[in-house]
C-alpha positions as CSV (number, residue, x, y, z in Angstrom):
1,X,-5.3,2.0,35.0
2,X,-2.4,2.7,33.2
3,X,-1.9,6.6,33.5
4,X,-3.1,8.9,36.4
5,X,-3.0,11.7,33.9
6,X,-5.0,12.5,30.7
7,X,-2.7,13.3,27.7
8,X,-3.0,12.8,24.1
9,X,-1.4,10.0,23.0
10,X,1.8,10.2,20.9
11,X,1.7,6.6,19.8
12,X,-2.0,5.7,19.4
13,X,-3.3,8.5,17.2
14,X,-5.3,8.9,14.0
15,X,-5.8,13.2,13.9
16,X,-4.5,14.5,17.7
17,X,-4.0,11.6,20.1
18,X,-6.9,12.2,22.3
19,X,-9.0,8.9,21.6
20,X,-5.8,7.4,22.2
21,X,-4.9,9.0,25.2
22,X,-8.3,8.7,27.0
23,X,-8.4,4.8,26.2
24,X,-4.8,4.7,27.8
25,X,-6.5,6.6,31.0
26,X,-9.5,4.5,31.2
27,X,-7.4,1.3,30.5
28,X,-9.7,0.2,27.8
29,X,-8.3,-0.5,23.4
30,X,-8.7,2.9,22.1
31,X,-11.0,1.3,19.0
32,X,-14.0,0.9,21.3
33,X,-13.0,4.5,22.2
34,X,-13.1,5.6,18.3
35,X,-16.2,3.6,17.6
36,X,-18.2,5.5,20.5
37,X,-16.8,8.9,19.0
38,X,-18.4,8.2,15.9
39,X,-21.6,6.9,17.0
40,X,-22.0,10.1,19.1
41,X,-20.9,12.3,16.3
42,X,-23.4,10.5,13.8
43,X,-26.3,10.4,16.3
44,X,-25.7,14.2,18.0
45,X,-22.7,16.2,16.4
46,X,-22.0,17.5,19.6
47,X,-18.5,15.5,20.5
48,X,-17.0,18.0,17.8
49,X,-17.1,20.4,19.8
50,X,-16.0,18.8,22.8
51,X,-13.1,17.3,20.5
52,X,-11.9,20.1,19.3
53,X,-11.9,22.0,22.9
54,X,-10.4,19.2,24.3
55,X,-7.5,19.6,21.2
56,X,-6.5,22.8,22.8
57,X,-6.4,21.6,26.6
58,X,-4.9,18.0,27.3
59,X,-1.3,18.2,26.4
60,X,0.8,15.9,24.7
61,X,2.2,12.7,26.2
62,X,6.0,13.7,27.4
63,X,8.6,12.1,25.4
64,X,10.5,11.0,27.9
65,X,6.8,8.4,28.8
66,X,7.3,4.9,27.1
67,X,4.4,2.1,27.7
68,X,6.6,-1.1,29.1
69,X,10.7,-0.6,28.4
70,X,12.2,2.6,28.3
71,X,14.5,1.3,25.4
72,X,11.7,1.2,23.4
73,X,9.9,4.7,24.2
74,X,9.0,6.3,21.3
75,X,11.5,9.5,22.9
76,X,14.2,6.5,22.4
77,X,13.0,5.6,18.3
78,X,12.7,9.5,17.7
79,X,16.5,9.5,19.1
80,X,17.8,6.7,17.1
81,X,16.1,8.4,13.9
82,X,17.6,11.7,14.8
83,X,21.3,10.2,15.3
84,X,20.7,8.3,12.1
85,X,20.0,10.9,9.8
86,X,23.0,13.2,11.4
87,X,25.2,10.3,11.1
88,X,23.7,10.5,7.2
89,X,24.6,14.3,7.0
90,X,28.2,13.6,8.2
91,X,28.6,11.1,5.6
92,X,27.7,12.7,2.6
93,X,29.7,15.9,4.1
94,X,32.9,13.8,4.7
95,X,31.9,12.1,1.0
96,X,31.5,15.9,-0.6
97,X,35.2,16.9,1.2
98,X,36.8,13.8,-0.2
99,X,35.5,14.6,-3.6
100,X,37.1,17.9,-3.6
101,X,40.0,17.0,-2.2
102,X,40.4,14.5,-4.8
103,X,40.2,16.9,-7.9
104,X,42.5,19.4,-6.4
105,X,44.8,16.7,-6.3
106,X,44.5,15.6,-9.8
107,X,44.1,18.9,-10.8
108,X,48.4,19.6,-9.9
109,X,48.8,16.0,-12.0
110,X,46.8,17.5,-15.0
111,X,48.6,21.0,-15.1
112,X,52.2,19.2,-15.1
């Protein structure tokens, strides 16, 4: 088995991770997982319920868990995304500066 504790997935979700997460703890694909939600939900309704409930009380899978390499964590792409779009917002800041640093200049040249 691949975890020892039940979380909802951050990776493998369609709504909240928890199909995900509980084919992660059994160790089975979390389709099979999906497809037995839906046959219970069709045939009784009652898994709702239990869906929802369970929504409130398993927690999220920590960032800091990956599946094989750490480099590849989803904690490590959510890093590399947030650097990236900082490094964005520094450009077009230093871009912006440049700008009006450029038309005060020529602003002297134009007045003379």
């Amino acid at each position: 088995m691949g975890m020892n504790r039940l979380y909802r997935s951050r990776d493998d979700k369609k709504l909240f991770g928890l199909c995900g997460g509980f084919a992660r703890y059994v160790g089975i694909d979390s389709t099979w997982v999906r497809l037995g939600f839906i046959l219970l939900v069709m045939f009784t309704g009652v898994p709702i319920l239990f869906y929802l409930l369970a929504v409130l009380i398993v927690p999220k899978e920590p960032h800091w868990m990956s599946k094989d390499d750490p480099l590849h964590s989803e904690w490590a792409r959510w890093a590399v995304d947030d650097l990236d779009q900082e490094i964005d917002r520094l450009e077009k800041r230093a871009l912006k500066q440049e700008v009006y640093r450029l038309r005060r200049e020529l602003a002297k040249y134009q007045t003379l």
